[in-house]
N, C-alpha and C positions, 0 to 999 in steps of 0.2 A: 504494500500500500504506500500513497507518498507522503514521506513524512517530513512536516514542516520543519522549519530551524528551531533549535531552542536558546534562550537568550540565558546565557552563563555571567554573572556580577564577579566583577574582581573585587577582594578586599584590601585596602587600603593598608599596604605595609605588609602584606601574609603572602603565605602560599597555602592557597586552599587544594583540596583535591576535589574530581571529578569524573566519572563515567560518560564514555563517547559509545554509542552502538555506531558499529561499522555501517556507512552507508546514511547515515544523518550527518548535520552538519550545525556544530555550536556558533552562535553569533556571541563575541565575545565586550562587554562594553568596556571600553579603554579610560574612559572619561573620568566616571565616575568614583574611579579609584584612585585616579591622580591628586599628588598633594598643590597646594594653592600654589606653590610657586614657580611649578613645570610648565616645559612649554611645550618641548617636543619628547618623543618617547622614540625607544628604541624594540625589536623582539626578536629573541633570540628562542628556538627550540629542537626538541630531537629531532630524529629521521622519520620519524614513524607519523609525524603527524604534517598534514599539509598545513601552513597558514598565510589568508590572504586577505592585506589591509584595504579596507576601503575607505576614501576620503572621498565627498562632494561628489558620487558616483565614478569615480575616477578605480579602480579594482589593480593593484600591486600584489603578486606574492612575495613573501617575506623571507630574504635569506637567513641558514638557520645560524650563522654565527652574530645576529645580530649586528650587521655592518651598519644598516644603514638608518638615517633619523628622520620621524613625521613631524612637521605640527600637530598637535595639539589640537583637538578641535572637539565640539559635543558631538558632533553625528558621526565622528570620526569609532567604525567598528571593525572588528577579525574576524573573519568567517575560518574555523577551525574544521578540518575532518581528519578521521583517522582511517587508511586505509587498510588496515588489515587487524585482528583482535590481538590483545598485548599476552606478553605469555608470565609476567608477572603483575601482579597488581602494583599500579601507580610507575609505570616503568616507562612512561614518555610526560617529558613538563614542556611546559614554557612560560619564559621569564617575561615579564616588562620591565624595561628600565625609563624613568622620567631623568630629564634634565632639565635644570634651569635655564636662565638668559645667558651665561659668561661660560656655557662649555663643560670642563670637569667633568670629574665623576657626577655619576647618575645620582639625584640629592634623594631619590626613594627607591624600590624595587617591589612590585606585585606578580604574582605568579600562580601557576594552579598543575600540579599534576593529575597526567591522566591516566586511563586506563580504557584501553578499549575491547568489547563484547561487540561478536553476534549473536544475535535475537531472530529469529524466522520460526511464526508458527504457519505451518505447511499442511496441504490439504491437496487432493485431486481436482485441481482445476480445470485442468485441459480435456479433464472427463474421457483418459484413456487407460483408467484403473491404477494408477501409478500414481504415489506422493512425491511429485517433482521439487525440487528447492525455489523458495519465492518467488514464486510465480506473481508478476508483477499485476495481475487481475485477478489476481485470489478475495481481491474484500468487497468484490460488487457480481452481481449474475447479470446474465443477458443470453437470451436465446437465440437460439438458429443455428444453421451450419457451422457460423463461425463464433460462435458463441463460447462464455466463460462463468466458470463458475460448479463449486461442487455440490453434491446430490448427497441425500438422505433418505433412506427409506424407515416408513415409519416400523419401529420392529413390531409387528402385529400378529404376526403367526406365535405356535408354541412349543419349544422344543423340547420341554420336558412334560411328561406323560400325568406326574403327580400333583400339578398344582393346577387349579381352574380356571386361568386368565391369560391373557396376551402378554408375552415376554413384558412388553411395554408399558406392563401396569405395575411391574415390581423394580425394582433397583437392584435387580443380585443376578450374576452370568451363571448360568450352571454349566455350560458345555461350549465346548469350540465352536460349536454349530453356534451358539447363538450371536457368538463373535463374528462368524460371517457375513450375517445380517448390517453387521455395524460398517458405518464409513469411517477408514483410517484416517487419523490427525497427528503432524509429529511434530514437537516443538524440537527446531534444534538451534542448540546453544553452542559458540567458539570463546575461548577467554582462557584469563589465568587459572591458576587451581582453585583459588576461592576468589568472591567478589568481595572489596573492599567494606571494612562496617559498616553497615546501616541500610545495606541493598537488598532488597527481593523481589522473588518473581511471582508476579498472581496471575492466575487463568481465572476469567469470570465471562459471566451471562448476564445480559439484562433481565432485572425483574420479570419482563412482558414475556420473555422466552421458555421460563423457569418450568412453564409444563409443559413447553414444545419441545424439547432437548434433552437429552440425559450422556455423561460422558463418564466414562470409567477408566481405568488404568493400571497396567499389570503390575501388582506390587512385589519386589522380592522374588524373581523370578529362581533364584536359587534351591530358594524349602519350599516345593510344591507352588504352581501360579495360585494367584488370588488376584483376581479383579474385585479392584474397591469404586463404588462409585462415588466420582467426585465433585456431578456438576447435577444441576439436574432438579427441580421440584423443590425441595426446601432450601438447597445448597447454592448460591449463587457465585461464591469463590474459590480458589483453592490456591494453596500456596504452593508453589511446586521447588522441590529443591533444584537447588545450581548445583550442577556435579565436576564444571570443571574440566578443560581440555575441549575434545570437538568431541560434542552427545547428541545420541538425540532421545528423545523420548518418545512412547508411542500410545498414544489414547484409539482410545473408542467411541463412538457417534452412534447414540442413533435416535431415531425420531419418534416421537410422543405421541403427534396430532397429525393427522392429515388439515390440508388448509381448507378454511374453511370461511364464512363472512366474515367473521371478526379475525382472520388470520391469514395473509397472504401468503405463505407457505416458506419467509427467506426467514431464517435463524441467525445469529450474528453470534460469534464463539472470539475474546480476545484475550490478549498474554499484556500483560505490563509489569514494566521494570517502576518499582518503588522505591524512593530516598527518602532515609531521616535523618535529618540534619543534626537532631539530637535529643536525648531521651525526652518523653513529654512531650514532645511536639510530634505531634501526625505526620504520617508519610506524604510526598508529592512525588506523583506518576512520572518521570521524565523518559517513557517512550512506550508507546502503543503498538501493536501489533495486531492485526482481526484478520477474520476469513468469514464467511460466511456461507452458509448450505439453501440450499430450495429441498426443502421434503416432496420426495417426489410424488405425483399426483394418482389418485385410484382411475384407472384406466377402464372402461367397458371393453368387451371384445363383440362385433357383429356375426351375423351369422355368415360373411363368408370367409372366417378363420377358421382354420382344421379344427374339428370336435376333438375332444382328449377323453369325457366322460359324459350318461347320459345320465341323469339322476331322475328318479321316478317314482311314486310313493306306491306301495302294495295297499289298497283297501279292500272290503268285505266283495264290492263287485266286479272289481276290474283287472280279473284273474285272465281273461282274452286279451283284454287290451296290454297287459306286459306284454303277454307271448308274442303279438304284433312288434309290440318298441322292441324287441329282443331279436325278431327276424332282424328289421332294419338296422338294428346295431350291428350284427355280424356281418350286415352285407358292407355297411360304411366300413369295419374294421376300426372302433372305437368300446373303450370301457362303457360296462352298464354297473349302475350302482342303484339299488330297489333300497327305500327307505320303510321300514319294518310298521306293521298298524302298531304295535308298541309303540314305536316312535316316533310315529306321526300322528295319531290319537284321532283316526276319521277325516286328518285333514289331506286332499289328493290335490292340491293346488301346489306343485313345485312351483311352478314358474312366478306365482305370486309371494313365497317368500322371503326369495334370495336371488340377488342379481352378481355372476360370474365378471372379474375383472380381476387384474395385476396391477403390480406397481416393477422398478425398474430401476436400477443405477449399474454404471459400467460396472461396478464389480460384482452383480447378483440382481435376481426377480423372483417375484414369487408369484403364486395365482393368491387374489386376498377376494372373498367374500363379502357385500355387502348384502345386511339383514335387515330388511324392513319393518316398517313400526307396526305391519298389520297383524302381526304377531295371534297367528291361529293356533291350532294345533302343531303345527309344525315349528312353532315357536322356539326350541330349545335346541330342533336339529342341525343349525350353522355349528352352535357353539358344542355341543356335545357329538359331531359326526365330522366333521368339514376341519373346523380349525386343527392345527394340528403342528406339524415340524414342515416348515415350508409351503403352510398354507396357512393365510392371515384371514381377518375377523375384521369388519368394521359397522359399525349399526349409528343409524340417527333414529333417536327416542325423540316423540312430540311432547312437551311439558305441558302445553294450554292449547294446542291445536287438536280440535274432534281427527281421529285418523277415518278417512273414508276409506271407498274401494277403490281411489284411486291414486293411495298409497300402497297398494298393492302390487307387485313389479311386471305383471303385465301389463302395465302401464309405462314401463322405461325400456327402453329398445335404442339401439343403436347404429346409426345408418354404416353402410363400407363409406370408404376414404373415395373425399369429392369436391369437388373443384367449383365454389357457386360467385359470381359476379366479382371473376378476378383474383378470390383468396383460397391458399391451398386448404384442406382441412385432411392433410395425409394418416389420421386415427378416426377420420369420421366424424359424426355427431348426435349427441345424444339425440332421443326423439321422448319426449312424456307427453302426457295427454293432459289436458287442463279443459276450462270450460268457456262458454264465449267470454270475448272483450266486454259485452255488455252486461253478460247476467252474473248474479251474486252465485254460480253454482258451484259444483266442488271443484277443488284442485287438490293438486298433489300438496302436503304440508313443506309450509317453509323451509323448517330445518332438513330435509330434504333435498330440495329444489335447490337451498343455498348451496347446501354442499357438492351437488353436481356443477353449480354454477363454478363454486372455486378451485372445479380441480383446471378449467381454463383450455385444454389439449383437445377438448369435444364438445365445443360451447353449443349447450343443450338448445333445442328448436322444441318451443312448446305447440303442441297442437289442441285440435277441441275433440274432447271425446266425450264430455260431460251427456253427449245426446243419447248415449246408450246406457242400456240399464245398468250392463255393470261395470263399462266405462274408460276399455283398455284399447289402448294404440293398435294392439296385437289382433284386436279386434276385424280392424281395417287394413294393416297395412304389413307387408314383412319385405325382407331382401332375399332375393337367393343366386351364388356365383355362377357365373359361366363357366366352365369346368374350362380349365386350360387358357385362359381367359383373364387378364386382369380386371374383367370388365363384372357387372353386375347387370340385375333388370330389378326393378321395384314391383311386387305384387298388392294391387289395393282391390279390397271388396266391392263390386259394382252391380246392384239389383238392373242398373240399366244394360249390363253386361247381357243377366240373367234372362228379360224383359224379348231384347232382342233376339237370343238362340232359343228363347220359346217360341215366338211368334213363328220364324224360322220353322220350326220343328211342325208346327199349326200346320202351314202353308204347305208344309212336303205330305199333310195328310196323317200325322201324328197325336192331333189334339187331342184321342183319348189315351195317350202315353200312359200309364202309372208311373205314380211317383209312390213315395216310401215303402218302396216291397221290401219285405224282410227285415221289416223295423223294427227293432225289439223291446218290450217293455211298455209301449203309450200306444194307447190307442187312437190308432188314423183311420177314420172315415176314408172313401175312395179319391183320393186328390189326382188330376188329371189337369195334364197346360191348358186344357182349355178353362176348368174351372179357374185355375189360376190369373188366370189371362181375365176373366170376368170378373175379378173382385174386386171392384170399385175401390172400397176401403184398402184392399191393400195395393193396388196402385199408387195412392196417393200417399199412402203411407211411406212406400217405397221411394217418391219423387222425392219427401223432405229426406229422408236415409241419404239421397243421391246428391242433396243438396248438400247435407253437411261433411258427406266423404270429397264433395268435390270443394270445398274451400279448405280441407286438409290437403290435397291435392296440388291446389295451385298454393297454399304454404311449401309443401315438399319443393315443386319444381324449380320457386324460388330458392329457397333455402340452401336445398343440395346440387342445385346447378343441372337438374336433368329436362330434360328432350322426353316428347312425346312416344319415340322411339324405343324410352329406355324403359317404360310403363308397361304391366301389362293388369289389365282386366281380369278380373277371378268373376265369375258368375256369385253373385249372394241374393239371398232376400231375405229382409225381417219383417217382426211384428211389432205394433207396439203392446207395451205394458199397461196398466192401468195409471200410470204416473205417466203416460205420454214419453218413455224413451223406449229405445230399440234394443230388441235381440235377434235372435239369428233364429231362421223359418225354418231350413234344414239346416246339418252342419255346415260350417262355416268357414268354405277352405282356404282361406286366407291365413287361419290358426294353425299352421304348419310348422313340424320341426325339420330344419335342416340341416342335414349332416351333409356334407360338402354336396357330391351330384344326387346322393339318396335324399329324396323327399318324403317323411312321414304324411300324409294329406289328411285331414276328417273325411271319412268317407261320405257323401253327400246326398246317396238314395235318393238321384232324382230321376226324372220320366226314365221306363227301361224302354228302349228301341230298338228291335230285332234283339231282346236277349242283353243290349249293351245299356248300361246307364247313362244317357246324351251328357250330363253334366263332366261325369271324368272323361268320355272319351274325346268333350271338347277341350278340358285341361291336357290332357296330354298333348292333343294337336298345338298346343302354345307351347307347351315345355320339353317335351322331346325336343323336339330340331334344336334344342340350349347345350342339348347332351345331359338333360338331369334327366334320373327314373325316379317314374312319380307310384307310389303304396299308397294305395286309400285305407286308411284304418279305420276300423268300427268304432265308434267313440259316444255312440248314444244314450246308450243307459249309463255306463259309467263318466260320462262328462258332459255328453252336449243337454241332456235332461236339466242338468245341474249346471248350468249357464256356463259353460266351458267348453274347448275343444282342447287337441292333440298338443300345442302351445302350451295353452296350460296347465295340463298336466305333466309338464317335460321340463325340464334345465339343461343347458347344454356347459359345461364348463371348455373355455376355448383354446387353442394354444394363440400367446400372445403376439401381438403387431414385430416383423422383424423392425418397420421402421423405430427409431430412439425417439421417445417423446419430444428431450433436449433441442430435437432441431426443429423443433415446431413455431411457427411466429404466430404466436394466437395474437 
């Protein structure tokens, strides 16, 4: 960092001593030590130190035998540096000598020996895993390619098996593992074997930081390690010892808080050299040194990153519909993990209780779970299944806000990486569902919404879904990759989709098609396109449906920078409920899980034609030629009965973005 001058007083008649860190520079004042009757002064000093007189801006260096003589003046000062650290203490001076008017020896002499230290605390700035020496942009961050500044990950996961909480809620390391977690920080000190009396060195934290930070330090490396923590929550100081010769020393970082409204994610870690001038009197700081960290941000991953796990809850009915998620898993070639009715307690909504993401610094990543405040049955399964040794834990609790269903995580989705009016967004962008501009209806709660908002890397795009009963993004809209393909297409629920391939269907002579054969569980009357087609009420019901997926619509295309092109139409139709919002008339294939080209579908039981159900066999005519294989799974008694589809009963945990957050210019 750059460190200003320090202004060093001579004393009148003495030779005081004084501490130079290599790489500052003492302004020395001449003046005010001179006796009344000097006029011009001379300076003589060792080798070790540079000195150079400045008069009326006029800048002289000072030979060191003292040859040559100044006036006398007030503004007249020495800029002093030491180029390299002293190897005993007080082993470079320099003298002033004053003269009077008539010549002679020097009628006074002031003087000061010194002694000079390096000081450099050190960190990964260049963010290539490596603690490089003073990195001259180590005490500010700045993003992008060419950016500066070191990373923090908050330790959030748990390495050891016996205790019930995130590394980052205790202060004590139990294993190496959880040292890996941490960002390395090294203070290294140059000098004599001891610092002169009255000197020490303190590492501190700003108060405002004290629960975002915690640092430790291998003690005594000799009888067994013991990391003590030294910074961190109650502790804002620590005196660190001076050992003398070239040391260095090696702490540990790591992070407390992910950022969040009240916390913009930079930490500030600093080392100061302290002076006492003499017992009783308090010390003064004469040299600073800081670094500073950005904690790195909770990452969403979308649906077109490689699946790693499927996670699925076992309830009382939905003993088919595993065996389906379980074909699909074998064919994608990805883990399945079945959440036990023990441990989900009737609750079959994975997808509404926990949303998959990582976090990332050059030297380590982890997958970290965020847990939602709708806290169901499923309630306890983050923290007692998920969290673990290199898998983290993060939840926002609402104190005073009602949680609705649209703190639920079918409600947060993540778009792939997209390019909208000119700005990259190479991790995507979140996507949550809110309610209109105009009306007081629900939204996602705050301490939520803020927290997606400060991670910054996926600057969240709210939409309206408050129009449906139960009020999920997932509802209308999903992503799924082009195999081979950097590319995506955007899937949205469209009853005018629906509207059209029936009429269609009508016209080829099909209008008494059947619809829901083989439907299990509810009883259907004989539903046929043509009745469909005739139902006033739900036509009209379906125009507003059409109305509000298409002003999500044209948010999207804004937002994420896509082309008509890049869209495709799902066939949907709903009903409304007695509160006038929307759910879904069959399943609803828009609520799909993607496992890269496997597509799980809700299977849709609509009009059968020649033996074929017209609904899927028009999905596939859109998604084959992408290169995805599309599985309609049964999902009606166990989910779609129960205001849900295939989505929501599923969690996909992902493997993470290769792109580095770091070079992101949000």
């Amino acid at each position: 960092m750059l460190q200003r001058d320090r202004t060093l007083r001579l004393q009148f008649g003495n030779r005081i001593e004084a501490v130079c860190v290599v790489g500052t520079q003492l302004s020395i004042d001449v003046y005010g030590a001179a006796p009344a009757e000097a006029l011009t002064f001379a300076v003589k000093h060792t080798d070790g130190v540079e000195v150079e007189v400045i008069t009326h801006d006029q800048l002289e260096p000072a030979p060191t035998n003292g040859g040559k003589q100044w006036p006398l003046d007030a503004k007249t000062i020495l800029k002093v540096r030491m180029s390299r650290p002293s190897t005993e203490a007080n082993d470079n001076k320099i003298t002033v000598a004053y003269y009077g008017e008539n010549g002679g020896p020097p009628v006074d002499q002031a003087g000061v020996f010194l002694t000079g230290i390096g000081i450099s605390l050190d960190v990964d700035a260049d963010r290539d895993g490596v603690v490089e020496k003073n990195n001259p942009k180590k005490a500010s961050w700045t993003w992008g390619p060419d950016g500066q500044g070191a990373i923090l990950l908050v330790n959030c996961d748990k390495e050891n098996p016996f205790i019930a909480v995130e590394d980052c809620q205790d202060d004590k390391v139990y294993c190496k593992e959880d040292l890996e977690d941490m960002s390395r920080m090294i203070l290294r000190t140059q000098g004599p074997e001891r610092l002169p009396p009255g000197y020490e060195m303190v590492l501190y934290i700003p108060m405002s930081d004290s629960d975002k930070v915690g640092v430790f330090y291998l003690q005594n490396p000799f009888f067994g390690q013991r990391y003590i923590h030294i910074l961190g929550r109650r502790k804002l100081f620590h005196v660190v010892k001076y050992t003398g010769g070239s040391a260095e020393m090696e702490f540990f970082v790591e992070g407390l808080r992910f950022p969040d409204d009240s916390f913009n994610g930079l930490v500030t870690i600093s080392v100061s050299l302290l002076e006492k001038l003499a017992e009783g009197i308090p010390q003064t700081p004469i040299f600073t040194d800081s670094i500073v960290f950005r904690v790195a941000p909770w990452i969403m991953t979308p649906n077109t990153l490689a699946p790693v796990t499927v996670f699925v809850c076992s309830v009382k009915d939905n003993y088919l519909f595993l065996k389906e998620i379980k074909n699909l898993v074998s064919k994608a070639n990805c883990q399945m993990k079945v959440c036990s009715k023990y441990m989900n307690r009737s609750d079959r909504w994975m997808q509404d209780e926990i949303e998959f993401g990582y976090i990332h610094a050059p030297h380590k990543g982890f997958p970290v779970v965020l847990d939602s405040p709708r806290n169901g049955g499923l309630q306890d399964f983050a923290i007692r299944e998920i969290l673990g040794p290199d898998f983290g834990y993060v939840t926002r609790e609402s104190l005073f806000e009602l949680v609705t269903s649209l703190d639920s995580f079918g409600n947060l989705e993540a778009s792939p990486p997209v390019t909208a009016s000119g700005k990259e967004y190479p991790l995507g962008r979140i996507l949550i569902g809110s309610s209109f501009p105009t009306s007081a209806g629900r939204r996602m709660t705050k301490v939520v919404r803020d927290f997606l908002y400060a991670q910054l890397v996926q600057a969240p795009v709210e939409l309206y879904s408050d129009w449906l009963t139960v009020g999920h993004v997932d509802e209308f809209v999903t992503f799924v990759p082009i195999p081979g393909k950097k590319q995506f297409r955007m899937l949205m629920a469209s009853p005018s989709a629906c509207y059209k391939l029936f009429r269609e269907k009508q016209k080829e002579g099909h209008g008494e098609a059947v619809m829901f054969k083989g439907y299990t569980g509810t009883d259907t009357k004989r539903v046929t396109i043509n009745k469909v087609l005739s139902n006033e009420i739900m036509v009209q019901e379906n125009q507003y449906v059409q109305r509000c997926i298409d002003w999500n619509r044209d948010i999207l295309k804004q937002e994420l920078g896509l082309t008509e092109e890049e869209i495709i139409d799902l066939p949907a139709l709903f009903k409304m409920d007695k509160q006038g919002k929307a759910m879904a008339y069959f399943p609803n294939m828009v609520n799909m899980v993607v496992l890269q080209r496997d597509l799980g579908i809700p299977k849709p039981f609509g009009p059968v034609i020649e033996a074929e159900c017209c609904l899927e066999q028009y999905v596939c005519s859109l998604l084959d030629p992408l290169g995805l294989t599309c599985s309609f799974i049964d999902d009606v008694s166990s989910y779609h009965k129960h205001l849900g589809e295939v989505h929501c009963g599923t969690n996909v945990q992902r493997k993470p973005f290769a792109f580095k957050w770091w070079n992101v210019v949000p």
